[in-house]
C-alpha positions in Angstrom: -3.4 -20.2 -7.4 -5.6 -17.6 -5.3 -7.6 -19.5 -2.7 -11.6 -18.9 -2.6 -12.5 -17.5 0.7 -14.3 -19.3 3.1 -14.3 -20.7 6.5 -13.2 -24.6 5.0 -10.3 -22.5 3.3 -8.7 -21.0 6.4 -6.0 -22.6 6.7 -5.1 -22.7 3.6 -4.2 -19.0 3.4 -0.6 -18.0 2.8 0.8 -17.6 5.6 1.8 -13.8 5.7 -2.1 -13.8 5.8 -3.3 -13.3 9.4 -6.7 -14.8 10.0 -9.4 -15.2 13.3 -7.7 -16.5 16.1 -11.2 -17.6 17.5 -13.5 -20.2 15.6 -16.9 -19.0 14.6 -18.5 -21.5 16.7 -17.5 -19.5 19.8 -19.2 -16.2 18.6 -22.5 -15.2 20.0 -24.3 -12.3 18.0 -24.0 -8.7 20.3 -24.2 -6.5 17.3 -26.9 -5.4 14.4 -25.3 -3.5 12.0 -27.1 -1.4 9.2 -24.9 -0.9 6.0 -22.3 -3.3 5.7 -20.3 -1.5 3.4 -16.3 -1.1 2.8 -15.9 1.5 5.6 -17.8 -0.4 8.2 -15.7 -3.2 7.3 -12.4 -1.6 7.7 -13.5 0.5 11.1 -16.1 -1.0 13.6 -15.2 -5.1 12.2 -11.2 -4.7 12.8 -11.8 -3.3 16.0 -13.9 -6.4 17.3 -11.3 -8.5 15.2 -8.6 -7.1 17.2 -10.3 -7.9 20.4 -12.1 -11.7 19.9 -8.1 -12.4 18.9 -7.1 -12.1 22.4 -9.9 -13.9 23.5 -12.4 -11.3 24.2 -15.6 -9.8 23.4 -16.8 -13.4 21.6 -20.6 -12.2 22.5 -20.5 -9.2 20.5 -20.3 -10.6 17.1 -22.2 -8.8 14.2 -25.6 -9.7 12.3 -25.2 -7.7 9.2 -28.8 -5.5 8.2 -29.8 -3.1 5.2 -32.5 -1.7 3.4 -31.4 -1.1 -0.1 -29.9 -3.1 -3.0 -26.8 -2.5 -2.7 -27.4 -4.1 0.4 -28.4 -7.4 -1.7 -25.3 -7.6 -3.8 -23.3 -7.3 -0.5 -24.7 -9.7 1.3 -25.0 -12.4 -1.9 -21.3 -11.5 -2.1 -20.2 -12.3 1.1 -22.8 -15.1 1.9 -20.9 -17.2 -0.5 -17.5 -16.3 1.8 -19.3 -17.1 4.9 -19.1 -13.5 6.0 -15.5 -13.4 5.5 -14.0 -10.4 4.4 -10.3 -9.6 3.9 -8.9 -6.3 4.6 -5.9 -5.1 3.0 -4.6 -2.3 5.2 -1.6 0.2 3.4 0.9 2.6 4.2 3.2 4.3 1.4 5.9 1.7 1.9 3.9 -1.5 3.3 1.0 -3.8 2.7 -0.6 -6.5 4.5 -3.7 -8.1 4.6 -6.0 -9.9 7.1 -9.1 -11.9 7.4 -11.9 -11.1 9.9 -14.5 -13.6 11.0 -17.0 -11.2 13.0 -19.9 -11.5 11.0 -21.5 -14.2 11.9 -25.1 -13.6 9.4 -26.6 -11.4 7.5 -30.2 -10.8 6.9 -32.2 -10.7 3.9 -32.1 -7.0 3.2 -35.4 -5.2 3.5 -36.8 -8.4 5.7 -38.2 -6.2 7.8 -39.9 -8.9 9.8 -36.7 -10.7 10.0 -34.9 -7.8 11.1 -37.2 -6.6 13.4 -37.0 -10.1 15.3 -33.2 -9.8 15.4 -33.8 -6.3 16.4 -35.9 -7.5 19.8 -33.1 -9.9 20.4 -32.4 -9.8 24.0 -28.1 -11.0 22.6 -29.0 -7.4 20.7 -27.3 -5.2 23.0 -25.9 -2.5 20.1 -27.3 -1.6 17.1 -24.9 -0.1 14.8 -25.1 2.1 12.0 -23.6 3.2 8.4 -26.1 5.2 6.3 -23.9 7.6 4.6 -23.7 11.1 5.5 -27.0 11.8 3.8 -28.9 9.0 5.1 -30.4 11.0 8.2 -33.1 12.8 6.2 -31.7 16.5 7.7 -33.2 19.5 6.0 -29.4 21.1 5.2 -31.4 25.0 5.4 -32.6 23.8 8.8 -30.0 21.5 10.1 -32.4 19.2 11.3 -34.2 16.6 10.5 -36.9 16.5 8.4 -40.3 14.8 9.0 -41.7 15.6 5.5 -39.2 13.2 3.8 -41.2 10.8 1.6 -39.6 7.7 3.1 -40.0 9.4 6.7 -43.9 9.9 5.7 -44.4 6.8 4.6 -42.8 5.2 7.5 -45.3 7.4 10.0 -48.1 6.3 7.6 -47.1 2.3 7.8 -45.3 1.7 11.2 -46.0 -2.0 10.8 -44.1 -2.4 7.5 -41.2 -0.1 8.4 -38.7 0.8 5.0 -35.8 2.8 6.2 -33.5 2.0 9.1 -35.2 4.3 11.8 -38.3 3.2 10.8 -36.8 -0.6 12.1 -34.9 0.6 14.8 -38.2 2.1 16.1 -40.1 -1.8 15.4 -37.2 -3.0 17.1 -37.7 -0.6 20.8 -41.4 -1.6 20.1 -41.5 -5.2 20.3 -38.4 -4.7 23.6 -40.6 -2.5 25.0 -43.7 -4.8 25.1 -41.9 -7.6 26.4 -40.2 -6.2 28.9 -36.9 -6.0 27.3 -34.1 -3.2 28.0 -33.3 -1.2 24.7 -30.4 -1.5 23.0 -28.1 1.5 21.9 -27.8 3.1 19.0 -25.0 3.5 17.7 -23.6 5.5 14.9 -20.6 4.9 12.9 -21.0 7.7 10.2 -18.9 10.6 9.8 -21.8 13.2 10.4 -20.8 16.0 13.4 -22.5 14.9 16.7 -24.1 11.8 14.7 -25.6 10.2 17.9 -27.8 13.8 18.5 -28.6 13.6 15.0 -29.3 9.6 14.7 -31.6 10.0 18.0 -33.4 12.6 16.2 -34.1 10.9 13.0 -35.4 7.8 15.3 -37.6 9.9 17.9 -38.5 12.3 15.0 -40.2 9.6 13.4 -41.4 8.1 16.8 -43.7 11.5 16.9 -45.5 11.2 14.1 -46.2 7.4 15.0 -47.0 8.3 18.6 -45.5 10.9 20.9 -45.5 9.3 23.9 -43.6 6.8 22.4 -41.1 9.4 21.3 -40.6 10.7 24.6 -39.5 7.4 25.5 -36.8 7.1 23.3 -35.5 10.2 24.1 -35.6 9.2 27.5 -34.7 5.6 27.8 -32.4 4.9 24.6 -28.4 5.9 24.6 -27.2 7.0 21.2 -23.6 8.0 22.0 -21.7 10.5 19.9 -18.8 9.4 17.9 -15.5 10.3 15.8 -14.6 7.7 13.4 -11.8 8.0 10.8 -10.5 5.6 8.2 -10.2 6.1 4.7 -11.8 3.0 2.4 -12.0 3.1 -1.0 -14.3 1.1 -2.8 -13.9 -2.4 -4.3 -13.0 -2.8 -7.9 -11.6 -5.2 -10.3 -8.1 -3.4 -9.5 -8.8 -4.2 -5.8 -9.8 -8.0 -6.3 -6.4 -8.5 -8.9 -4.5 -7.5 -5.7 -6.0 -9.3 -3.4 -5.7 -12.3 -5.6 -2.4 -11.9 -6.9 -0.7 -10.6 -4.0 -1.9 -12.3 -1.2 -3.6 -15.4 -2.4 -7.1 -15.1 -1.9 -10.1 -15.1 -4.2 -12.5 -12.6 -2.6 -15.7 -11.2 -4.0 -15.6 -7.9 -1.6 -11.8 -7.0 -0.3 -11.6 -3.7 1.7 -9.0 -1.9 1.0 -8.0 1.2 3.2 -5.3 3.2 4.5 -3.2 2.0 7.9 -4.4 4.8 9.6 -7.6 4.2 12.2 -9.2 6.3 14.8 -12.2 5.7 16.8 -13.1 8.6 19.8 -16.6 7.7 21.2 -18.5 9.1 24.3 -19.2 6.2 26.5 -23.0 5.6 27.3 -23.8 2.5 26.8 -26.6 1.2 29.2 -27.0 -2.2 27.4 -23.1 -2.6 28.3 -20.6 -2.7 25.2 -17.1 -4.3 23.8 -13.8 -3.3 25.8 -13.0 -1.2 22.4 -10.5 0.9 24.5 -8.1 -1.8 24.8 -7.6 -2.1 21.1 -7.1 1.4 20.6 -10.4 3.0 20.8 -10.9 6.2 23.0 -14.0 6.6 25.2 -14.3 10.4 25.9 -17.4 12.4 28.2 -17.6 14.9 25.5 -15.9 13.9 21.8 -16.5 17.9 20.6 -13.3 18.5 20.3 -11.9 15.4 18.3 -15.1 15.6 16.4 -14.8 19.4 15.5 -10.8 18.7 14.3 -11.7 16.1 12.2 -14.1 17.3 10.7 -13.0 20.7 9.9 -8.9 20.1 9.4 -9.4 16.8 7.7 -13.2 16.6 6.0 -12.5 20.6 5.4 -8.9 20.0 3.9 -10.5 17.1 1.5 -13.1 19.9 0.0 -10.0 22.6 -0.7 -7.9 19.3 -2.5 -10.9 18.0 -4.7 -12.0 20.8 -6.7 -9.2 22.5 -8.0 -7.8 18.7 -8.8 -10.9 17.9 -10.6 -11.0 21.2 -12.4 -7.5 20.1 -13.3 -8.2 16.7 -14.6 -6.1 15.2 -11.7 -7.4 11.5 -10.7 -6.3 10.4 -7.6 -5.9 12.2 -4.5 -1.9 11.9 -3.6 -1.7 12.8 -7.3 -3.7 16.6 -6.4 -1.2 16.2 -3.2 2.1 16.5 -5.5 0.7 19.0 -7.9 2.4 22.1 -6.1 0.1 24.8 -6.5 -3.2 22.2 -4.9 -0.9 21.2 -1.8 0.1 25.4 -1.4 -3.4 26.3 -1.5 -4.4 23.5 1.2 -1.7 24.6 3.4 -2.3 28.1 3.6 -6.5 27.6 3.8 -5.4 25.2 6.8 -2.6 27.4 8.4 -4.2 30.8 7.9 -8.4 30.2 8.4 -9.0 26.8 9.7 -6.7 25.5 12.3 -6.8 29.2 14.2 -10.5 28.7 14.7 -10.2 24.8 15.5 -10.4 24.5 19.7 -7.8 22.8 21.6 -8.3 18.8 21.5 -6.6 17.3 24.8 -3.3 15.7 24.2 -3.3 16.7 21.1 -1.3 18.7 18.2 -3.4 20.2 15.8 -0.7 21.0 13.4 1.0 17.6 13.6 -2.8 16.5 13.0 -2.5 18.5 9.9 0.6 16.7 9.2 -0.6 13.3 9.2 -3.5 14.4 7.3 -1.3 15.9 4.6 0.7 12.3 5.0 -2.4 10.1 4.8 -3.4 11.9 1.4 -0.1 11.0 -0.2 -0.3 7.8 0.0 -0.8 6.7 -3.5 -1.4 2.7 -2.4 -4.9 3.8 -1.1 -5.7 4.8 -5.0 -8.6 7.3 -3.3 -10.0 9.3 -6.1 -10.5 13.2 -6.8 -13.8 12.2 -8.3 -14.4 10.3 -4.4 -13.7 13.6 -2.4 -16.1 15.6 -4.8 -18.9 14.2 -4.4 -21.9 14.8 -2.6 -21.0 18.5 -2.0 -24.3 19.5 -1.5 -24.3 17.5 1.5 -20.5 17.6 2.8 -19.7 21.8 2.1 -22.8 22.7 4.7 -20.8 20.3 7.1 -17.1 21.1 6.0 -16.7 24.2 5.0 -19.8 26.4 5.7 -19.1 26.3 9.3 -15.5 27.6 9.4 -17.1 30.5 7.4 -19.1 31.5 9.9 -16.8 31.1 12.9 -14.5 33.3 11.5 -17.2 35.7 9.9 -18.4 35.7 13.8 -14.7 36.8 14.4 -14.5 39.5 11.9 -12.2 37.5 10.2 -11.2 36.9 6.7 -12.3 34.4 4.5 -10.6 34.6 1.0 -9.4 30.8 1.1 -12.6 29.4 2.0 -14.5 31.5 -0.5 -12.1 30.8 -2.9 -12.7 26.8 -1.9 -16.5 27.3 -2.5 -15.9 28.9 -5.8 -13.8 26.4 -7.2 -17.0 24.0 -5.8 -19.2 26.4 -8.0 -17.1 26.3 -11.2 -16.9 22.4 -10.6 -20.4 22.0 -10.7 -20.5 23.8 -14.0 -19.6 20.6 -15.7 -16.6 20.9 -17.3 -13.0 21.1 -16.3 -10.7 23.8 -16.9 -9.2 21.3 -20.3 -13.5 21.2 -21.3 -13.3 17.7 -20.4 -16.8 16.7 -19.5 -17.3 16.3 -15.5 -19.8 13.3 -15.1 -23.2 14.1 -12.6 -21.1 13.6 -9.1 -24.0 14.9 -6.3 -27.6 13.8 -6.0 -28.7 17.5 -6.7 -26.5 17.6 -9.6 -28.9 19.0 -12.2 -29.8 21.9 -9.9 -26.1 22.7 -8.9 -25.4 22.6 -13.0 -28.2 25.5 -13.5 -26.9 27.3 -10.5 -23.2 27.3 -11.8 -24.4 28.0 -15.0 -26.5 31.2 -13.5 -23.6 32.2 -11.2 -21.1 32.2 -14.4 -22.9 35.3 -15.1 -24.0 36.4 -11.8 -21.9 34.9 -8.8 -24.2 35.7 -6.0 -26.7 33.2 -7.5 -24.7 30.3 -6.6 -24.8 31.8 -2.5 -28.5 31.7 -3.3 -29.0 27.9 -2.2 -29.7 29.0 1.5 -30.4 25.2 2.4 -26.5 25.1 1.4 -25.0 28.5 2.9 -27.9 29.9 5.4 -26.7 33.7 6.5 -23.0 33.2 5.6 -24.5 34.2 2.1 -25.6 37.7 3.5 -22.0 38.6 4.6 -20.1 40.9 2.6 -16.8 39.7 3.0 -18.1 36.0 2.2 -20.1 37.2 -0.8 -17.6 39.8 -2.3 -14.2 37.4 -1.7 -16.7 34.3 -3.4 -17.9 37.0 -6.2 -14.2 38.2 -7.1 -12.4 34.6 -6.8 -15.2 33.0 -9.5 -14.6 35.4 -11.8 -11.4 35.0 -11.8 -12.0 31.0 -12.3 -13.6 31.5 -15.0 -11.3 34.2 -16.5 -8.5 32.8 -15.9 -8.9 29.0 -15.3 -7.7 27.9 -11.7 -3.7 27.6 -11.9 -3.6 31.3 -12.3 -5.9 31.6 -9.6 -4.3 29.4 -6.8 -1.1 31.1 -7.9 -2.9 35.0 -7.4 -4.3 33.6 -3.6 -0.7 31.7 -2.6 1.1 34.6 -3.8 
């Protein structure tokens, strides 16, 4: 019988279960993090796991914080495991599964006097962050961030009843300011290119409309380093919890499961002082450009060429899109031929091996990620993705037909339908307008390079526009098998 997690229960785990090697009465919080979700579970908590287990790093212990209701069911979930979460990390062969202990509370999302308090915590020395990619209110067209947001405005309008997280963070550097307190760093965890810039502008963009001197400050006086993190996490089903239960013995509410790969490259300013993360394999860097900029365009790039032509193919899970042979040919020649040329060195590192690894991690059919996962939110991911290595190679005078032909097969996606007329369910928070805009590009392909908040100039270029034009036709002629096969050759 599976064992209900909790703190009592410990030590009655099976024993191929690891579990804290420190007692939660040694932990002193060090932490805040907002959006305590699977991913944040599986990154940021198992390095500081891996660290209070040989005895370090027992001040830096995590207060858990949120803002939305998803939020709620997380924290009513894991309040009943006293913050325990297991994490069941897989490779193609192996499984295994441990229990972290760092979280030591969690507050009652969208307290925001309660988690402003926390916030002006002296013990508060890092506040921590997991927001999604499109929780930074940027204008995509602008690629920056956006003061006329309705949240942000309503935020400037009531400072003293603060709703989203920057809106805290900045109640938070009040009240340390006042009494004399040093501020904390922010800290972000989400997989956004040069998050910190883009965190510190969400926080002293909001500062100005509240008061600009106070902006300046933050600017000045606050760290928000930039940071690489990688880790895939799927989310938490029934299929997850059986697992969990019947493999390893434990009754959990919320078990992350995610692949055994992990990678954590930050830039190392932290004022307020911060966990010895390097010695559990973390990598402080001055600059994390390059890691950032091979991440993000070999592996966040390679996930946008798998997804679409596997959804348009009714293909469910990733490794399955992996092992259909004309998906895994088309990502290796968009990789080989326009991406990794335009990728700048990294130090110590192979960008093809990277490539291999990547192509590695996405086989890996215990991870169960989902077509359907790497789809969404394209509206958001393809201006950070692809978009780019467009325009580097445009800038180049080079050609684009795989990455035109990757936005195409995003366009006939958003159409609705796959290539069998199986019905593709709403998968973007612009879906209706992406719908009308494949619908209009059907007939007339430039429409769909119309969204300018989406593809800025790259949609004046003619070798961008006429490759895009010609490969949607052909999507839509005929259907996407024949047309990986005519670009592979």
């Amino acid at each position: 019988m599976a064992v209900p997690l909790s703190l009592k229960a410990l030590p009655e785990l099976p024993a191929a279960v690891a579990r804290p090697a420190y007692a939660r009465a040694d932990l002193s919080p060090g932490i805040l993090h907002f959006g305590i979700g699977n991913f944040h579970r599986a990154h940021l908590q198992i390095y500081l796991d891996r660290l209070m287990n040989v005895g370090k790093a027992r001040d830096w212990a995590i207060v858990g914080a949120g803002v939305t209701p998803y939020d709620t069911a997380m924290r009513d979930d894991l309040a009943r495991q006293d913050w325990l979460s297991t994490v069941v990390e897989q490779s193609a062969a192996t499984s295994s599964a441990r229990v972290t202990g760092v979280m030591t509370d969690f507050l009652p999302p969208m307290d925001g006097r309660a988690i402003t308090a926390a916030l002006a915590d002296p013990k508060i020395r890092i506040v921590s962050l997991t927001v999604t990619e499109g929780g930074y209110f940027v204008n995509p067209a602008l690629g920056k961030f956006d003061p006329e947001s309705p949240a942000i405005v309503a935020d400037a309008r009531n400072p003293g009843d603060p709703k989203t997280v920057f809106g805290l963070i900045l109640a938070g550097l009040k009240a340390r300011r006042a009494a004399g307190t040093p501020p904390f760093t922010v800290m972000s965890c989400d997989n956004v290119p040069h998050n910190g810039n883009v965190c510190r502008d969400a926080v002293a963009g909001l500062a100005a409309a509240q008061d600009p001197g106070f902006a300046a400050w933050v600017r000045d006086s606050v760290a928000f380093p930039n940071a690489m993190v990688d880790r895939i996490a799927t989310a938490t089903s029934d299929r997850e919890r059986r697992i969990t239960r019947e493999e390893f013995g434990i009754e959990d509410a919320r078990p992350v499961f995610c692949e055994d790969f992990i990678q954590w490259v930050v830039e190392d300013e932290f004022p307020a002082g911060r966990p010895a993360f390097e010695e559990v394999g973390a990598e402080y860097v001055k600059d994390v450009t390059p890691w950032e900029m091979m991440k993000i365009r070999i592996l966040n790039g390679g996930h946008a060429i798998i997804a679409y032509p596997s959804g348009l193919l009714d293909i469910h899970f990733v490794h399955e899109g992996m092992q259909h042979p004309l998906v895994r040919a088309f990502l290796q020649k968009v990789e080989r031929d326009e991406i990794i040329p335009i990728v700048p060195p990294v130090p110590n590192t192979d960008l093809d091996g990277y490539f291999r690894k990547v192509e590695e991690r996405c086989l890996n059919p215990k991870i169960g990620d989902t077509i359907r996962r790497l789809c969404l939110d394209g509206s958001n991911r393809q201006p950070k993705f692809i978009v780019p290595s467009v325009a580097d190679r445009l800038a180049r005078g080079l050609p684009v037909e795989g990455l035109a032909l990757s936005s195409a097969l995003w366009a006939r996606y958003c159409a609705g339908r796959t290539d069998s007329g199986a019905t593709i369910e709403p998968n973007d928070p612009s879906w209706d307008r992406l719908v009308a805009q494949a619908e209009a590009a059907r007939i007339d392909p430039p429409a769909w390079l119309a969204m300018r908040d989406i593809y800025g100039a790259v949609a004046d270029a003619p070798a961008f526009r006429d490759a895009f034009t010609r490969w949607l036709a052909t999507l839509w002629s005929d259907g996407t098998e024949t047309t990986l096969k005519r670009y592979i050759g």
